[in-house]
Backbone as CSV, one residue per row, in Angstrom:
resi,resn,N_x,N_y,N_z,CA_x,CA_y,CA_z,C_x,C_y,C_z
1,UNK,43.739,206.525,-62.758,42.389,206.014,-63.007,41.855,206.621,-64.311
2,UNK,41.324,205.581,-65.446,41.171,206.404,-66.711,39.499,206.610,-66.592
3,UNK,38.982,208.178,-67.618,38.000,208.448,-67.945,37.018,207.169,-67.453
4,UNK,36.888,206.443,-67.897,35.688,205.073,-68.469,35.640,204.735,-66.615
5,UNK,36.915,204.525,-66.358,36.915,203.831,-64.355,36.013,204.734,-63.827
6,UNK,36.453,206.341,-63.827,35.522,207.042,-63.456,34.035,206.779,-63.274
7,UNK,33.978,207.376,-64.359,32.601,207.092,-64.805,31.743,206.258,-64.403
8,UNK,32.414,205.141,-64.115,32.277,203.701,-63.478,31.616,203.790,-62.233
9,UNK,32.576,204.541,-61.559,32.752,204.628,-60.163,31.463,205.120,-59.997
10,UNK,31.647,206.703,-60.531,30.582,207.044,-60.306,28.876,206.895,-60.467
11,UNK,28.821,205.856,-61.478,27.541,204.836,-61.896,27.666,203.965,-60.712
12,UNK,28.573,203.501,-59.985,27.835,202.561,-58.693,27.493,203.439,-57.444
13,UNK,28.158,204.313,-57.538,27.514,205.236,-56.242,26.180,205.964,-56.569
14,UNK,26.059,206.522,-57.638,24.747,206.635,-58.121,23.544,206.568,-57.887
15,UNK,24.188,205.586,-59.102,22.853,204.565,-58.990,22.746,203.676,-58.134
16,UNK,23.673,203.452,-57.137,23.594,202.197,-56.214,23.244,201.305,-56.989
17,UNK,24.417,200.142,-57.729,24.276,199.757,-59.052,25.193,199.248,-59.259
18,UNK,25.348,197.688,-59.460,26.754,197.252,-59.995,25.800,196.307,-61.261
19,UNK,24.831,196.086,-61.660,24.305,196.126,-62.602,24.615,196.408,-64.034
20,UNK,24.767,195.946,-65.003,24.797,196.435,-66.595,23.750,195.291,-67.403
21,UNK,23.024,196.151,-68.154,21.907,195.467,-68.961,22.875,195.634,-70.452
22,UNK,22.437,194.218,-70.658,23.507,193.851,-72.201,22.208,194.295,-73.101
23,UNK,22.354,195.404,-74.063,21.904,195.616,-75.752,21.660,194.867,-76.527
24,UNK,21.035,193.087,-76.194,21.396,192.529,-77.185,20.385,192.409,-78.079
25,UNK,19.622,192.994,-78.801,18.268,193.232,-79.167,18.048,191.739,-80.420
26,UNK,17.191,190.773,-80.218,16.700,189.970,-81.552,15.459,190.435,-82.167
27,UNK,16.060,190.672,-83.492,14.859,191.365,-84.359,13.391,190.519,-84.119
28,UNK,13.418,189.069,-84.096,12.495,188.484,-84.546,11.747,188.413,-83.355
29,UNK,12.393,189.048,-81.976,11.239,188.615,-80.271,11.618,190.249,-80.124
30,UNK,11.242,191.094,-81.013,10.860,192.830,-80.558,8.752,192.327,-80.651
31,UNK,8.501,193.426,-79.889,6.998,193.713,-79.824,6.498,194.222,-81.517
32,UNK,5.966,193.402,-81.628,4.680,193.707,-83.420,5.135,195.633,-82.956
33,UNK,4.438,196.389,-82.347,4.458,198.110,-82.766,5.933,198.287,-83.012
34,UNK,7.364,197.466,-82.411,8.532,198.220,-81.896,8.949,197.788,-83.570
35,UNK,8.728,196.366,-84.165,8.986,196.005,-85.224,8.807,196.494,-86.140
36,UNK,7.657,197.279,-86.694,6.966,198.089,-87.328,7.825,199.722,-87.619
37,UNK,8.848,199.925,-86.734,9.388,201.129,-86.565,10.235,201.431,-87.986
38,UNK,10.629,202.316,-88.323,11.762,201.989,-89.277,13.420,202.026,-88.914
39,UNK,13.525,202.331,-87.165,14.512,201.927,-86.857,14.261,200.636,-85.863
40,UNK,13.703,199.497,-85.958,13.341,198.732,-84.821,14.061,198.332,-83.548
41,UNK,15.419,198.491,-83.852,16.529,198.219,-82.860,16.860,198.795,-81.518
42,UNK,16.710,200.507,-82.287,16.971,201.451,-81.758,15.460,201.834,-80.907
43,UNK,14.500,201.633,-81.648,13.400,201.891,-80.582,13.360,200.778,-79.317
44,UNK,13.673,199.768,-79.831,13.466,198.828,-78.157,14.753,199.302,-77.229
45,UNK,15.900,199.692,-77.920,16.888,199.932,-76.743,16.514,201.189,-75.928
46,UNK,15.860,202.182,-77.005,15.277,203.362,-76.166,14.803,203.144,-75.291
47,UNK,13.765,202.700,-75.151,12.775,202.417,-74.244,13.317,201.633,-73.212
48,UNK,14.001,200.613,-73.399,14.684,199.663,-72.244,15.752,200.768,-71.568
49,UNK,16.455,201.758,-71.842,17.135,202.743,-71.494,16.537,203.761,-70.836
50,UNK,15.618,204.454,-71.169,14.306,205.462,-70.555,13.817,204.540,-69.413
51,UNK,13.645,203.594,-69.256,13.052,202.712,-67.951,13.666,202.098,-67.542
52,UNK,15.487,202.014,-67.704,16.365,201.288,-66.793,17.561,202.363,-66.279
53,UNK,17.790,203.402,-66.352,18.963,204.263,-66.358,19.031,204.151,-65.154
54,UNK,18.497,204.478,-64.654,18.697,204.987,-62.830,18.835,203.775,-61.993
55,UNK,19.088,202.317,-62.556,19.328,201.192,-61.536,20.692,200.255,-62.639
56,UNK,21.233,200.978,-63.405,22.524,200.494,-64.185,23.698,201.652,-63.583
57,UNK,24.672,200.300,-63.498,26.545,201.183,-63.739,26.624,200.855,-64.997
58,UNK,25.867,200.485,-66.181,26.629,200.529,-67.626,25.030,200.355,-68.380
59,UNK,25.292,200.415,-69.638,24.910,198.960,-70.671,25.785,198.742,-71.687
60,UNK,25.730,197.032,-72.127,26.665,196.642,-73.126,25.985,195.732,-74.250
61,UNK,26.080,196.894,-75.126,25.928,196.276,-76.764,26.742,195.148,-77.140
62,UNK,26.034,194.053,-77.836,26.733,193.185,-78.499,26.852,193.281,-79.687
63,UNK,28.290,193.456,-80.274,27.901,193.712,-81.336,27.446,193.141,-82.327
64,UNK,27.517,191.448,-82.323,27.212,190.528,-83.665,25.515,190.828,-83.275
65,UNK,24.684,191.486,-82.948,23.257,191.338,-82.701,23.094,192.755,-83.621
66,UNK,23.789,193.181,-83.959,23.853,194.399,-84.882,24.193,194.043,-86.214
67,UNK,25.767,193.835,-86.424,25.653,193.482,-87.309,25.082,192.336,-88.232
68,UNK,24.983,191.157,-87.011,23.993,190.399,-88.117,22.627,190.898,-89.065
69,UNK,22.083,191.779,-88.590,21.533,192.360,-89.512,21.517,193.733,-90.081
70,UNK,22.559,193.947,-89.896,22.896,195.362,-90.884,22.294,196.564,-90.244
71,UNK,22.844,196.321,-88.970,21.533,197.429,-87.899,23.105,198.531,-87.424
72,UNK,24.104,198.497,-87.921,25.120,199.268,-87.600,25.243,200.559,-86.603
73,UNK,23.710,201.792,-88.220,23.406,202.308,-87.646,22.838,202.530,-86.293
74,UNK,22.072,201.861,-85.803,21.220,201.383,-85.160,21.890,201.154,-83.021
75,UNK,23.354,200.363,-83.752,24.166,200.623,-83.027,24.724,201.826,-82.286
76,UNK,25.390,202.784,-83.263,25.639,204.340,-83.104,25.125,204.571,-82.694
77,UNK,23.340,205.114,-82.886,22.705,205.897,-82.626,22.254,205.453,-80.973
78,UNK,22.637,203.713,-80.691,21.961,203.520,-79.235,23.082,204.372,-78.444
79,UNK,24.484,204.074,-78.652,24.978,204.626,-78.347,25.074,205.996,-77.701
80,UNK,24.950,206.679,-79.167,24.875,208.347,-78.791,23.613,208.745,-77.940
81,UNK,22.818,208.056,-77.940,21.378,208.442,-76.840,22.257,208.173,-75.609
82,UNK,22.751,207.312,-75.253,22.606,207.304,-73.995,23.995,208.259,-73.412
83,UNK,25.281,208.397,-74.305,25.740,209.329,-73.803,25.225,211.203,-73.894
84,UNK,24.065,210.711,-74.707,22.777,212.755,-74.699,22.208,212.441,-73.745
85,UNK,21.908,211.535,-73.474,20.360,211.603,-72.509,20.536,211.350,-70.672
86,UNK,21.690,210.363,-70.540,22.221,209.696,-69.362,23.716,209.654,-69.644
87,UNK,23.980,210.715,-69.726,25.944,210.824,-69.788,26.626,210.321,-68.842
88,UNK,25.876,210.211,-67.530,26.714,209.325,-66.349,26.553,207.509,-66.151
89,UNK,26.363,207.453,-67.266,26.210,205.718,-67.092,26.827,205.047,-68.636
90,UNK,27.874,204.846,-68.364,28.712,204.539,-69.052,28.432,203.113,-70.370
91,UNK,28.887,203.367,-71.692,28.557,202.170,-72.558,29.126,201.644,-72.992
92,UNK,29.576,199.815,-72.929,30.801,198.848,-73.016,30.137,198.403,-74.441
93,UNK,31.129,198.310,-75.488,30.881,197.684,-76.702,31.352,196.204,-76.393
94,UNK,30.389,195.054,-76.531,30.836,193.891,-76.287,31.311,193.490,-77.934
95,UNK,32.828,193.211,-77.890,32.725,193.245,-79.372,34.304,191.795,-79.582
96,UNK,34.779,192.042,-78.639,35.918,190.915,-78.591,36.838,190.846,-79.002
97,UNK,37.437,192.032,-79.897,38.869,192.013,-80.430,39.674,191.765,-80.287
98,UNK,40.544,191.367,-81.188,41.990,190.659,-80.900,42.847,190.285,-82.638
99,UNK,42.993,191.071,-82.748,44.181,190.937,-83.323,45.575,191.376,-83.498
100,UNK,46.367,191.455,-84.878,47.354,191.875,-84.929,47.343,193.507,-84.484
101,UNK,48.939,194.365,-84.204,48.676,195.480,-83.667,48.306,196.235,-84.740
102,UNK,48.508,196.475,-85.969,47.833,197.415,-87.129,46.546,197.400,-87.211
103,UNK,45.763,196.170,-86.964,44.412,195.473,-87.399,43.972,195.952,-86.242
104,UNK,44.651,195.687,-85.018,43.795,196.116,-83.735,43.687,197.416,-83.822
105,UNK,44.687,198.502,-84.443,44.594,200.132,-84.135,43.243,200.190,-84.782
106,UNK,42.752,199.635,-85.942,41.851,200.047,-86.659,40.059,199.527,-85.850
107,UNK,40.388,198.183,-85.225,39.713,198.034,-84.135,39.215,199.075,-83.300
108,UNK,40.257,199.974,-82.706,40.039,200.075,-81.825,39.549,202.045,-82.152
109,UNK,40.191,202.624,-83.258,39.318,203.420,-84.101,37.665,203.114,-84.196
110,UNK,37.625,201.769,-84.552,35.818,201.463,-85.054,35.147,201.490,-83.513
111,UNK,35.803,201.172,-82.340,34.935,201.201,-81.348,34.736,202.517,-80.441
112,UNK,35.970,202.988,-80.454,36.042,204.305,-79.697,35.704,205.685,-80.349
113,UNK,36.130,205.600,-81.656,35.314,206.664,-82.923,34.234,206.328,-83.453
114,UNK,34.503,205.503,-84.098,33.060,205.314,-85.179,31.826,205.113,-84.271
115,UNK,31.799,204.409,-83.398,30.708,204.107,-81.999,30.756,204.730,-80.918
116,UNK,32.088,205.615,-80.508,32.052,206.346,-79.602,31.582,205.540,-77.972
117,UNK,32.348,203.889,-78.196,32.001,203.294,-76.385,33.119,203.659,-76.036
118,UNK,32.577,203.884,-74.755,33.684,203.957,-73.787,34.431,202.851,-72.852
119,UNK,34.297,201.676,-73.477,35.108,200.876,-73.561,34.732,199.610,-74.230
120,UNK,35.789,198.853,-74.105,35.703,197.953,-75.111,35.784,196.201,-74.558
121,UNK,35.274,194.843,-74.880,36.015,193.889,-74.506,36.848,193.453,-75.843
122,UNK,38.039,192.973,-75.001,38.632,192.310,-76.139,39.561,191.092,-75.827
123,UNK,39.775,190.018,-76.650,40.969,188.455,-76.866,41.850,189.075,-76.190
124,UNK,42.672,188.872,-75.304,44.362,188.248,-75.413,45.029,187.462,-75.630
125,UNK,44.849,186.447,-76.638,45.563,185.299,-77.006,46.364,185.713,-77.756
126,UNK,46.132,186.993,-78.247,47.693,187.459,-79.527,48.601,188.109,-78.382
127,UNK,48.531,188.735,-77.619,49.193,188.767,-76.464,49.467,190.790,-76.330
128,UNK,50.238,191.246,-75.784,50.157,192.795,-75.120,50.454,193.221,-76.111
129,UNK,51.071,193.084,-77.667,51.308,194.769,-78.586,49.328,194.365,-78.882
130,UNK,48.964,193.614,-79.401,47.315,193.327,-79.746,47.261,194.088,-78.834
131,UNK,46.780,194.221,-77.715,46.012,194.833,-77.084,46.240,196.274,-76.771
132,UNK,47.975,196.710,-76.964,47.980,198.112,-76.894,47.566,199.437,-77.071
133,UNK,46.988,199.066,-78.799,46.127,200.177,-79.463,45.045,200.622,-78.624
134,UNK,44.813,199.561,-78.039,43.282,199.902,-76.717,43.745,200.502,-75.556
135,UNK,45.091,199.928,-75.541,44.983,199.958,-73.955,45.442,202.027,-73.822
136,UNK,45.985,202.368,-74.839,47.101,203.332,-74.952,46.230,204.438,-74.732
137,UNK,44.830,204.133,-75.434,43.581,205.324,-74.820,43.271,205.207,-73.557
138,UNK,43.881,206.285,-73.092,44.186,206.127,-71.856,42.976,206.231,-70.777
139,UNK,41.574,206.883,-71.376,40.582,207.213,-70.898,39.191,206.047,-71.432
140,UNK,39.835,205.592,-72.226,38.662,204.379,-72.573,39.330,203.304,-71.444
141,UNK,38.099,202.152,-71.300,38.113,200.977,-70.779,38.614,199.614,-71.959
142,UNK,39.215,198.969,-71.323,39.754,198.005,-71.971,39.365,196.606,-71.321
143,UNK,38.475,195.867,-71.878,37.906,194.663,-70.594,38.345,193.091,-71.500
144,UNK,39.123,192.616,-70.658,39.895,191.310,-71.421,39.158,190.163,-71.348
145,UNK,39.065,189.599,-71.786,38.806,187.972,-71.622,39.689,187.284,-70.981
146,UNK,39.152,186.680,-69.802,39.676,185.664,-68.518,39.574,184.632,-68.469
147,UNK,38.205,184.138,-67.609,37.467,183.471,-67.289,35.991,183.438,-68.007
148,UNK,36.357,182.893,-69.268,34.253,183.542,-69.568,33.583,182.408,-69.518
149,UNK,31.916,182.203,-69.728,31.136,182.273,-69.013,30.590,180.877,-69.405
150,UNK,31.009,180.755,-70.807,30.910,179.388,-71.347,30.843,177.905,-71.114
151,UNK,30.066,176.950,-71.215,30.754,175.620,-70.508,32.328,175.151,-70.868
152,UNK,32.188,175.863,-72.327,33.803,175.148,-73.167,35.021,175.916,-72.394
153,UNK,34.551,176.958,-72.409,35.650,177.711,-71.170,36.968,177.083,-70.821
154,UNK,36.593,175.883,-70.000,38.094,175.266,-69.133,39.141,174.776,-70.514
155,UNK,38.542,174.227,-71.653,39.072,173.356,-72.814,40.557,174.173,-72.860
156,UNK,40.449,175.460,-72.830,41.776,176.235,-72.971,42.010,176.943,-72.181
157,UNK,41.280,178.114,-71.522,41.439,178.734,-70.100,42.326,177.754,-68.773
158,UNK,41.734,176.721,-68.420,42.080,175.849,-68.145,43.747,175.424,-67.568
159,UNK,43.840,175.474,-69.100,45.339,174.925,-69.446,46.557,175.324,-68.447
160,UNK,47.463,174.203,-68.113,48.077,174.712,-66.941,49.716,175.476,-67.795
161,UNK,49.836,176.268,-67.381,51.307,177.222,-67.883,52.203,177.381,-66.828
162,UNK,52.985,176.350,-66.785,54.322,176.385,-65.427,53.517,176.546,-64.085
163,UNK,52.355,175.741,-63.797,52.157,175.617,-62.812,51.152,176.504,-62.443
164,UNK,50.359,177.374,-63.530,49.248,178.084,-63.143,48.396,177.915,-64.557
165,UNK,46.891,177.792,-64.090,45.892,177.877,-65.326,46.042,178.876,-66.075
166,UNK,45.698,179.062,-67.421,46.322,180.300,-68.010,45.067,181.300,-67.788
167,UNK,43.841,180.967,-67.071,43.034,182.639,-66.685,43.681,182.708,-65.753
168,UNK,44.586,181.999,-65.100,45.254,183.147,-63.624,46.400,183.654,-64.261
169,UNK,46.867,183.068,-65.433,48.086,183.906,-65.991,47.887,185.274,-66.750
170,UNK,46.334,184.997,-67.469,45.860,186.235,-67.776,46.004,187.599,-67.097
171,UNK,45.020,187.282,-65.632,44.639,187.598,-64.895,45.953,188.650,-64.297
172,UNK,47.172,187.821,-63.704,48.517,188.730,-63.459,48.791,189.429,-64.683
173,UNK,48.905,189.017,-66.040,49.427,190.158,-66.995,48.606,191.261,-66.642
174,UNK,47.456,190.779,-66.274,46.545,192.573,-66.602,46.747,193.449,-65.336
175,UNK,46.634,192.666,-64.227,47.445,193.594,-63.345,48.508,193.723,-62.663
176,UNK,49.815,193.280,-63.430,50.939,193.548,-63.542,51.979,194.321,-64.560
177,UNK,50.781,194.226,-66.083,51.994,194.586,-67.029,51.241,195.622,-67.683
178,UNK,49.755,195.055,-68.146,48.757,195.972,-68.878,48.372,196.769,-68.536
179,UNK,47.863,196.987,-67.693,46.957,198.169,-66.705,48.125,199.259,-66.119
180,UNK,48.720,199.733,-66.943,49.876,200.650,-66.596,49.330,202.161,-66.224
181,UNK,48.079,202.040,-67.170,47.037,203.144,-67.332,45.853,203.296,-66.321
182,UNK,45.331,202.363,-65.716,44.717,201.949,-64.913,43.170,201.981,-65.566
183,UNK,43.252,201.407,-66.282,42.362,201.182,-67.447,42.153,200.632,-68.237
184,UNK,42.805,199.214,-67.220,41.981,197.714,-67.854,41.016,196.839,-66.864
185,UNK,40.461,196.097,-67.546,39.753,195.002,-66.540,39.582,194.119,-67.122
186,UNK,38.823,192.920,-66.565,38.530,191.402,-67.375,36.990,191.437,-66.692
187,UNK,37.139,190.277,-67.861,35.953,188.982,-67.876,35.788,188.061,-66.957
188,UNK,34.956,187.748,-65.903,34.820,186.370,-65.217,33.579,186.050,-65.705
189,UNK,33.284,184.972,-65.492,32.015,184.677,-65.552,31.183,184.364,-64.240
190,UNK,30.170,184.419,-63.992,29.459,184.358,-63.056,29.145,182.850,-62.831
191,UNK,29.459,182.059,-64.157,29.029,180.509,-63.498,30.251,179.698,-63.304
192,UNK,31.098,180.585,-63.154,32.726,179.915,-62.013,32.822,180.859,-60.675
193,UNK,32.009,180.806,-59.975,32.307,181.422,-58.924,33.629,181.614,-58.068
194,UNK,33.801,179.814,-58.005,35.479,180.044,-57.898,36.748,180.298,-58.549
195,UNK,36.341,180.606,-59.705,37.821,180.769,-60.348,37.188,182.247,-60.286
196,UNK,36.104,182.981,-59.923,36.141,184.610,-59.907,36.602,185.105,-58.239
197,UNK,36.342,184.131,-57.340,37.441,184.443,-56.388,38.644,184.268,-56.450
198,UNK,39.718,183.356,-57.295,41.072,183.366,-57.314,41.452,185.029,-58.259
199,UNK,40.359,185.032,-59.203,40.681,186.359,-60.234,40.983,187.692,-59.227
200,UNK,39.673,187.624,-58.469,39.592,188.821,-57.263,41.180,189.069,-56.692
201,UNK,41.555,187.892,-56.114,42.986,187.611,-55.032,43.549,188.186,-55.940
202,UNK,43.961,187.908,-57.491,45.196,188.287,-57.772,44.925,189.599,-58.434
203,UNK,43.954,189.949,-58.613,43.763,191.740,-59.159,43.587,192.778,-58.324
204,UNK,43.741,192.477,-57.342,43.036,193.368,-56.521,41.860,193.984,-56.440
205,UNK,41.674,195.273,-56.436,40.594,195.907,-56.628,40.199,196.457,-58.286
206,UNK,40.661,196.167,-59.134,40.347,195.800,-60.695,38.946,195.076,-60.954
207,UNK,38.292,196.490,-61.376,36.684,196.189,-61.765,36.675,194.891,-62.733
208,UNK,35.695,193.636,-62.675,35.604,192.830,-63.586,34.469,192.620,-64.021
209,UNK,34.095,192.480,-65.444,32.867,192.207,-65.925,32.409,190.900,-65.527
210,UNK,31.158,190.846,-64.851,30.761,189.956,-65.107,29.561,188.829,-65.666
211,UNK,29.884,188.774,-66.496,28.247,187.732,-67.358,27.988,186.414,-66.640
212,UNK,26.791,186.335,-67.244,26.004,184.707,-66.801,25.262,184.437,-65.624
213,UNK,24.565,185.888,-64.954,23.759,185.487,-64.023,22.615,185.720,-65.454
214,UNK,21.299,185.280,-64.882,19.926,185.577,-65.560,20.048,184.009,-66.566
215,UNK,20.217,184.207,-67.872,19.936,183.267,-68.571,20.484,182.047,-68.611
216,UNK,21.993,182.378,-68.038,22.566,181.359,-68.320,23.246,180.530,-66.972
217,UNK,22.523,180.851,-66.288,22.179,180.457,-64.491,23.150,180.378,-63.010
218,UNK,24.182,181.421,-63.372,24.850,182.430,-62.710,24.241,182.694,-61.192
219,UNK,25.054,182.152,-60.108,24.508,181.860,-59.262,25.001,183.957,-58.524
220,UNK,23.590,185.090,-58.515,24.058,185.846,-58.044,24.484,186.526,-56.864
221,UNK,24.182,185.385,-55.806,24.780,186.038,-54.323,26.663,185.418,-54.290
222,UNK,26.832,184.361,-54.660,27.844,183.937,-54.964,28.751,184.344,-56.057
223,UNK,28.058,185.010,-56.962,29.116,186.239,-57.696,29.572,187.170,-56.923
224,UNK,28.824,187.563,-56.196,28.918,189.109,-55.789,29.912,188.650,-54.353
225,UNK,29.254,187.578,-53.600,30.535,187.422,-52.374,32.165,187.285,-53.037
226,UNK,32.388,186.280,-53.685,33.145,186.165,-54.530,34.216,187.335,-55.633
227,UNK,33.431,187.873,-56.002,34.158,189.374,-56.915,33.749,189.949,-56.647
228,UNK,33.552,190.774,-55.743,33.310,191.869,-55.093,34.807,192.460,-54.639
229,UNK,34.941,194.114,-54.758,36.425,193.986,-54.167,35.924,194.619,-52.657
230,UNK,37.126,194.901,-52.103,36.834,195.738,-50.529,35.880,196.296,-50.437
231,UNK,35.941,197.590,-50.852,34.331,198.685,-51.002,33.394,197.852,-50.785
232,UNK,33.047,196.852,-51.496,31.670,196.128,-51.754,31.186,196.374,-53.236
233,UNK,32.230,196.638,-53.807,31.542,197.496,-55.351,32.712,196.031,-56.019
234,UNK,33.612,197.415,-57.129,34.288,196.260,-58.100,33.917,195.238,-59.411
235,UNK,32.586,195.444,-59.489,31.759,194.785,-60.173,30.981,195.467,-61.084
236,UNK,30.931,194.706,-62.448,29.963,195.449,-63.236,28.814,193.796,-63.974
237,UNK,27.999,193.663,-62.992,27.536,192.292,-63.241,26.542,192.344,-64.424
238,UNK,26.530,191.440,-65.520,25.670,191.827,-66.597,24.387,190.708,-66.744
239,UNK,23.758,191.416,-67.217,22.206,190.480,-67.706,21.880,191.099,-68.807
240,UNK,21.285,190.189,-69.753,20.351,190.492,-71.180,19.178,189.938,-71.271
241,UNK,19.096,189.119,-72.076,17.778,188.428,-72.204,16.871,188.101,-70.805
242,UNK,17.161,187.940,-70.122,16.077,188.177,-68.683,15.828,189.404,-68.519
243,UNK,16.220,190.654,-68.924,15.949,191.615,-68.672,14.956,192.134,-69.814
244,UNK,15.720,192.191,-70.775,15.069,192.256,-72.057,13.664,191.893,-72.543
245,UNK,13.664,190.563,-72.313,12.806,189.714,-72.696,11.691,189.690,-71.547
246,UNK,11.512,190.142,-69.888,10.760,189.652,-69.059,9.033,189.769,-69.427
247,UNK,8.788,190.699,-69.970,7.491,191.012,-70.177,7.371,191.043,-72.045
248,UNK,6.278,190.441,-72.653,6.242,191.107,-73.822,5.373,191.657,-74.147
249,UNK,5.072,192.232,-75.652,4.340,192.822,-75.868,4.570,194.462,-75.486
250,UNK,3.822,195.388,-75.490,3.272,196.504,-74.958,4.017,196.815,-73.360
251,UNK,4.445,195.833,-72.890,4.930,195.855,-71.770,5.986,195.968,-71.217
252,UNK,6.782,195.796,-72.577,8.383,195.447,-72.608,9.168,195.941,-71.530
253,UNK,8.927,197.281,-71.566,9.882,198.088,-70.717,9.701,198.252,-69.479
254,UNK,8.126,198.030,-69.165,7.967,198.046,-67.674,8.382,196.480,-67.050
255,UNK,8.636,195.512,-67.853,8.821,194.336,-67.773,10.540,194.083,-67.050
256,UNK,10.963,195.363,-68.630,12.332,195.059,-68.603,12.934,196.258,-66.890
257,UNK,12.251,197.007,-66.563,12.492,198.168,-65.001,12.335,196.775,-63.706
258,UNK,11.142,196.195,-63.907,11.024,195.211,-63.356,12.204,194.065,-62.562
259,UNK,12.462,194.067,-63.850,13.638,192.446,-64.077,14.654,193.111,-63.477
260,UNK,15.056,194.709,-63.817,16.407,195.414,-63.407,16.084,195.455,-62.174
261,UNK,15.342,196.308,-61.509,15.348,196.364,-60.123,15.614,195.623,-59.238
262,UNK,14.244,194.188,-59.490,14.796,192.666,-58.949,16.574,192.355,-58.549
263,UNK,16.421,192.724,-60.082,18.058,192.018,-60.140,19.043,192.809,-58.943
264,UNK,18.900,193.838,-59.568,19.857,195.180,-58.591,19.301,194.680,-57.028
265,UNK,17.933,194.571,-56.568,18.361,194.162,-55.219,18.580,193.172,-55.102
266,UNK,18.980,192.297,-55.728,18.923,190.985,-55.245,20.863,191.254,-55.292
267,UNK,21.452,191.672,-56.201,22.818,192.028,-56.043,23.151,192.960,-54.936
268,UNK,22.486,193.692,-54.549,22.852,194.765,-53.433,22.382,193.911,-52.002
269,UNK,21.676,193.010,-51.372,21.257,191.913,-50.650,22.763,191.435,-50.190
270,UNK,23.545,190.945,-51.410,24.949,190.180,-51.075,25.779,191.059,-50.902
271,UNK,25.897,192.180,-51.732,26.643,192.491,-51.119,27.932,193.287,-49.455
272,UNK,28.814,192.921,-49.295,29.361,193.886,-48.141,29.787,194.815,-47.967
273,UNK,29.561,195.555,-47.389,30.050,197.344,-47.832,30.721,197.596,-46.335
274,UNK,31.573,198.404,-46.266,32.976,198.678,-45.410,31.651,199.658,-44.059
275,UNK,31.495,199.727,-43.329,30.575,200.214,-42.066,31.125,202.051,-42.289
């Protein structure tokens, strides 16, 4: 079990928490005072962090919401707060990598050094040396793309390969060939409920991210029956902009404790836990 699983683990027992609030901050819908800051990025994630820690197993930065505007820094520094301030709640760089294996080592340098997450998502379409450089840290998280969350999704996921869609072919590489380390996981999305129960069957108990409840209308008692493993845990279910966004103004953060809590019971409601 690597570092990042840990950590994991221990963020759902916790916090009683299969919860992760996505980082995805838009400059142009921050609050007039947060805008005004001279780090603006970094002050709204603060604050959404100071009033959500204790009902998250993660949060996950995106990274094109950074770099589109040259907020890099901004990135780092959310980062390093939350492993100073809340060291037991672990931070996924949503960032998607995939390339060649030289290109990926350097990848995977920029996410685990230069940003210091403790884990990462990333492509498998270049196939297992791509993904090695990640996977080989043996204590970071490595979270693949499966099933995501998209309508376009099936166009190639879909696709049948000797008799299986290729997210269930995914799905066996990672826990058959990749996860040697025990320190990979995937992507489902929350608005295929059923293809996140076939994912469940064939991974076993292999934590999976999952996006698309909140904005993008992710049905969440049916995630959670669905990918949930034995325990009742297994899950690291994500929301952004509903969380983010619930209150504005002056209010943000009590807006955004709000939206988390909701959410968290409304995920802890479905789920089944072993007696």
């Amino acid at each position: 079990m690597s570092g990042f699983t840990q950590t994991l683990r221990r963020a759902w027992e916790e916090n009683d928490s299969l919860l992760c609030i996505g980082l995805d901050p838009e400059i142009e819908r921050l609050p007039p005072r947060i805008a005004a800051e001279p780090s603006p990025i970094f002050h709204f994630n603060k604050a959404v962090i100071d009033a959500t820690h204790d009902l998250v197993c993660a949060y996950k930065p995106q990274f094109a919401h950074y770099a589109a505007c040259e907020a890099e820094d901004q990135l780092e520094r959310t980062i390093e707060y939350v492993h100073r301030t809340y060291p037991g709640v672990p931070v996924i760089l949503d960032a998607k990598r995939g390339d060649v294996g030289s290109t990926a080592e350097r990848y995977a340098i920029e996410a685990f050094e230069r940003y210091g997450a403790d884990a990462v998502t990333v492509n498998p379409y270049l196939g297992g040396d791509a993904l090695e450089p990640f996977l080989k840290r043996a204590d970071k998280g490595v979270i693949v793309l499966c099933r995501t969350s998209n309508p376009g999704a099936r166009e190639l996921q879909d696709l049948d390969v000797g008799g299986r869609k290729l997210y269930q072919l995914v799905a066996e590489l990672a826990a058959r060939r990749w996860n040697s380390r025990g320190n990979c996981l995937l992507v489902v999305g929350a608005t295929y409920p059923r293809e996140l129960a076939e994912v469940r069957a064939i991974v076993g108990d292999m934590p999976l991210l999952v996006p698309g409840v909140g904005a993008q209308g992710g049905d969440v008692a049916q995630a959670v029956r669905n990918g949930q493993s034995a325990s009742g845990a297994g899950l690291i279910i994500s929301a952004s902009r509903s969380i983010l966004y619930a209150a504005g103004g002056a209010q943000f953060a009590a807006g955004a404790r709000a939206a988390a809590l909701a959410l968290r019971e409304a995920i802890n409601s479905s789920r089944t836990r072993p007696s």
